[in-house]
C-alpha positions as CSV (number, residue, x, y, z in Angstrom):
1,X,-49.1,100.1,-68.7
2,X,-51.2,101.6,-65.4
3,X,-52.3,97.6,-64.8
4,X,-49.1,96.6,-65.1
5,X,-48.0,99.3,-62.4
6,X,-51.0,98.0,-60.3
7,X,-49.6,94.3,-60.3
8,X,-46.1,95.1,-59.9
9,X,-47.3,97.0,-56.8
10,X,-49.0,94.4,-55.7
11,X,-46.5,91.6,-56.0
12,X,-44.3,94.4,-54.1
13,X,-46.5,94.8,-51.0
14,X,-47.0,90.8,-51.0
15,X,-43.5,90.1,-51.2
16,X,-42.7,93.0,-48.5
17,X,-45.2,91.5,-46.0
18,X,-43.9,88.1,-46.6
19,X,-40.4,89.2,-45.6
20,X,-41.7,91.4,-42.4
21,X,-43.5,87.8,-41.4
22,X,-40.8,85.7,-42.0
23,X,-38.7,87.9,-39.8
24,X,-40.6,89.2,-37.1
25,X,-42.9,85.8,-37.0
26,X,-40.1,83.2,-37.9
27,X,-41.0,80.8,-34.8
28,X,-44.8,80.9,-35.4
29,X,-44.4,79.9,-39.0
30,X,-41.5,77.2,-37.7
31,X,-44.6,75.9,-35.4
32,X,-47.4,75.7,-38.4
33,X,-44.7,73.6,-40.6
34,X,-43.6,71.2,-37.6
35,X,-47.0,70.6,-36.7
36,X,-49.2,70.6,-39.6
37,X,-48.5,68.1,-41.8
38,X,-50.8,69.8,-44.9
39,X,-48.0,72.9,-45.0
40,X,-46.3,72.6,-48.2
41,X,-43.9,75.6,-47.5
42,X,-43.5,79.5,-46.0
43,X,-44.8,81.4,-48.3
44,X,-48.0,79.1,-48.4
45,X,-48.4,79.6,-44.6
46,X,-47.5,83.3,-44.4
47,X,-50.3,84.2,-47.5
48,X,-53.0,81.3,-46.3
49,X,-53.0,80.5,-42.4
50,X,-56.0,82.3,-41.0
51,X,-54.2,81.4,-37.9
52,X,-50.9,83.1,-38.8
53,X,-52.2,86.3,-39.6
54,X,-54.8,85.9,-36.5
55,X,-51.6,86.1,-34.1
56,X,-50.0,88.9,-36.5
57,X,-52.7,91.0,-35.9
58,X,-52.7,90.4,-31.8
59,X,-49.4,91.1,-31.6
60,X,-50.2,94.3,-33.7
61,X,-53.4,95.2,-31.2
62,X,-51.4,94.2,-28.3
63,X,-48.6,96.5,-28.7
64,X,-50.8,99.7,-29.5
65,X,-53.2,98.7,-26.2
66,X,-49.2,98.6,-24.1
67,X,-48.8,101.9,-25.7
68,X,-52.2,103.0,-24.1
69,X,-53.5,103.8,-27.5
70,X,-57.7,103.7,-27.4
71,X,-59.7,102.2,-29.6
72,X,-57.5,100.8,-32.5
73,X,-56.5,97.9,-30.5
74,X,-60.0,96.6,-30.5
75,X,-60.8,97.9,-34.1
76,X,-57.8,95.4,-35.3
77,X,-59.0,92.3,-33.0
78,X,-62.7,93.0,-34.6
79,X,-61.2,92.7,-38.2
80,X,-58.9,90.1,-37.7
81,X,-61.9,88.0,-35.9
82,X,-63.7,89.2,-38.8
83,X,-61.2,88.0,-41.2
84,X,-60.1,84.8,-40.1
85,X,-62.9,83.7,-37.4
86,X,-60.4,83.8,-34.4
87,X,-61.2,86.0,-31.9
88,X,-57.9,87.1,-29.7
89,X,-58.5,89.7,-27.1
90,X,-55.8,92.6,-27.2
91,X,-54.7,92.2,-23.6
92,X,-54.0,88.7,-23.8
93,X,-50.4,87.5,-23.3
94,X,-49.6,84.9,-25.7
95,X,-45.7,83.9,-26.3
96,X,-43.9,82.9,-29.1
97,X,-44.4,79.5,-31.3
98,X,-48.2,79.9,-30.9
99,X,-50.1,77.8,-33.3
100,X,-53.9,77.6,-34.2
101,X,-55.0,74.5,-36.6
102,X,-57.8,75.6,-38.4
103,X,-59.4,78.2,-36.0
104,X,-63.0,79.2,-37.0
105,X,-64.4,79.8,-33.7
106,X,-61.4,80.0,-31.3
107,X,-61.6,82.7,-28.6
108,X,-59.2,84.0,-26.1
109,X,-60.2,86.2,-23.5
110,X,-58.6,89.7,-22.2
111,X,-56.8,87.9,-19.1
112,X,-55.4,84.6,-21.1
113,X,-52.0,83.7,-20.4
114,X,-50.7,81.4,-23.1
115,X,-46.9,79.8,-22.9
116,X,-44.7,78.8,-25.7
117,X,-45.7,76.1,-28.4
118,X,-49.0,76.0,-27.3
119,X,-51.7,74.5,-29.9
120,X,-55.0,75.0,-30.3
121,X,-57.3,73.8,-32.1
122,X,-61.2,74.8,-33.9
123,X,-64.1,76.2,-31.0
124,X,-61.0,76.6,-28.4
125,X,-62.3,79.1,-26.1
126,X,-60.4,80.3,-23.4
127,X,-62.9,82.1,-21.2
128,X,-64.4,83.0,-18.1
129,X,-67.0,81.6,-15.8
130,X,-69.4,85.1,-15.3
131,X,-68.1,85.1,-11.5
132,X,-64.5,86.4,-11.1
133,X,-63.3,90.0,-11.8
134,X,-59.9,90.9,-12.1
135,X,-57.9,87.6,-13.1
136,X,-60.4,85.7,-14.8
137,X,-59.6,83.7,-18.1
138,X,-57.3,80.9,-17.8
139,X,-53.2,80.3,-17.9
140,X,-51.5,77.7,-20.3
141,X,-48.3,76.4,-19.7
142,X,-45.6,75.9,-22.0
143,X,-46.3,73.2,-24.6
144,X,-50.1,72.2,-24.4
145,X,-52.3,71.5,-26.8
146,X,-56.0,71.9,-26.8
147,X,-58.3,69.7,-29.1
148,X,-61.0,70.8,-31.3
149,X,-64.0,72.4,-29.4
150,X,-62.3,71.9,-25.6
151,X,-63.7,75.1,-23.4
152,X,-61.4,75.9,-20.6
153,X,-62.7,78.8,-18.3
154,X,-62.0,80.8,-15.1
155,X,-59.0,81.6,-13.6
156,X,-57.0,78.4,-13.5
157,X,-54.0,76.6,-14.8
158,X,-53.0,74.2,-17.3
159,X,-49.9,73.2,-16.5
160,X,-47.2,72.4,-19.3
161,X,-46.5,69.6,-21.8
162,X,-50.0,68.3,-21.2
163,X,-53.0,67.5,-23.5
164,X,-56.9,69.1,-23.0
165,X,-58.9,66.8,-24.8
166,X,-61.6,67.3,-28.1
167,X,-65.3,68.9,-26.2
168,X,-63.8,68.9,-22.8
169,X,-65.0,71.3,-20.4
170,X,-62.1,72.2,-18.0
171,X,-63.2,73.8,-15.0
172,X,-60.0,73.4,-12.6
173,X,-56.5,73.8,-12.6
174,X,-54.2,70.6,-13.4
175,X,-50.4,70.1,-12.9
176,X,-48.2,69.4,-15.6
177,X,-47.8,66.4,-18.0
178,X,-51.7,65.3,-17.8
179,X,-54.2,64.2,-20.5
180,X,-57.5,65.9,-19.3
181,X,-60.7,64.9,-21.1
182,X,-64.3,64.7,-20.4
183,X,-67.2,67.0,-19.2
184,X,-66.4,67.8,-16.2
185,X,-62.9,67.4,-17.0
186,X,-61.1,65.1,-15.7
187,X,-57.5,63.5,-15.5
188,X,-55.1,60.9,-16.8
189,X,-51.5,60.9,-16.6
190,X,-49.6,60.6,-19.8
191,X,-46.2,59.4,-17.9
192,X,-44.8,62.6,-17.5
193,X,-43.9,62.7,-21.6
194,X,-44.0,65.7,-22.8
195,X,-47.2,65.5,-25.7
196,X,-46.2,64.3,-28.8
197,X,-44.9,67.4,-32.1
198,X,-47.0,64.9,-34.1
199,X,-50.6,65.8,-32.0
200,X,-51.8,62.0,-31.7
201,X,-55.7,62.6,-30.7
202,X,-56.6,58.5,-31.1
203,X,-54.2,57.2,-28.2
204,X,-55.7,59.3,-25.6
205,X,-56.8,57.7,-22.0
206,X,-60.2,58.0,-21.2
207,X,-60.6,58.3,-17.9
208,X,-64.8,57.4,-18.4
209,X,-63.8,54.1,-20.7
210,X,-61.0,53.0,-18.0
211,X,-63.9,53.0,-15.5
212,X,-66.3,51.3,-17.7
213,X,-63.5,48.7,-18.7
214,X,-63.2,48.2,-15.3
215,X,-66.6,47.4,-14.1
216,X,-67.1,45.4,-17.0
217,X,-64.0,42.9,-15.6
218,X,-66.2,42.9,-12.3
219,X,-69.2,41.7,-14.1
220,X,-67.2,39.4,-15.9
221,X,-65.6,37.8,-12.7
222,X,-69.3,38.1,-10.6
223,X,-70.7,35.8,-13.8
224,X,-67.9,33.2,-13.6
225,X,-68.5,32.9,-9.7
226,X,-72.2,32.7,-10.0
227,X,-71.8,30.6,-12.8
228,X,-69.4,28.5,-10.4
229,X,-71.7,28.7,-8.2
230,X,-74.6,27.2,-9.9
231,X,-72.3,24.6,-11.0
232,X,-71.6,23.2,-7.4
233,X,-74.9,22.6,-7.0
């Protein structure tokens, strides 16, 4: 009888912190079904998403540290970076439809801005350089997302609806609607579209490639002209 107490207490607390999530947390789990195609439902993503309960737990810390409350805040971003491997700094701002694929590794600094439905993916870190006080952990528009291990540091700004690439290291602030890949980062326009719910990684520009496409063609052409060359002789 006193184990069947136990489990109906348990399936009580699960079933009351699935309804608290769906109800405070409704557009973050909205974001980890529309963009991970591997969720098979809520309830899987509320009990399983290390990323899920990484942003429950920020918003958690982040409202105690408002509240000038000491030393919790950081006790609950220890545990939860503990627990999941995500590593979200209380006085972050982070809006709504947040999403984190994966997310061993992923760390966001104290002065992050993040916008709406950004993504990020695995060995994100949004950090700082070691120069700058005050201000100095980057901003994130408004639908980005940032491949696996991209590092974007300092105080600068992504603007929105564009795309950090996987291992780039972003080091200056881009305008909206860009592709940004490499180390140094660097830019290619995307045609202004907004990046795609779907998170296509394999149609990407690459700025380095372009180049090398393109001094291949001259290569190509100074061949044929010495080979024309040669020819006329």
């Amino acid at each position: 009888m006193g184990i069947l107490n136990l489990l109906m207490g348990i399936i009580l607390v699960i079933a009351g912190f699935v309804l608290l999530v769906t109800i405070f947390f409704k557009q973050e789990i909205e974001s980890c079904k529309e963009k991970d195609p591997a969720a098979k439902g809520f309830i899987e993503i509320v009990l399983l998403y290390p990323g899920l309960h990484a942003i429950i737990a920020y918003r958690m810390a982040h409202y105690l540290l408002n509240k000038k409350i000491p030393f919790i805040p950081d006790l609950i971003s220890k545990v939860a970076r503990f627990i999941t491997g995500i590593e979200i700094h209380p006085g972050a701002q982070i809006k709504r439809g947040f999403f984190v694929d994966h997310g061993m590794g992923v760390v966001i600094g104290e002065t992050s801005v993040v916008g709406e439905n950004v993504t990020l993916f695995q060995g994100v870190t949004l950090g700082g350089t070691g120069k700058e006080i005050g201000k100095r952990h980057p901003t994130l528009g408004d639908n980005i997302v940032v491949g696996a291990g991209a590092k974007i540091l300092g105080n600068i700004t992504i603007g929105s609806n564009s795309y950090v690439g996987a291992n780039a290291v972003v080091l200056k602030s881009v305008p909206e609607n860009t592709t940004v890949v490499g180390v140094p980062g660097q830019i290619t326009k995307q045609d202004g579209k907004k990046i795609d719910k779907m998170m296509d990684h394999i149609h990407v520009l690459d700025p380095v490639m372009l180049k090398i496409g393109e001094m291949q063609e001259q290569i190509d052409s100074l061949a044929e002209r010495l080979k024309d060359k040669d020819g006329g002789k």
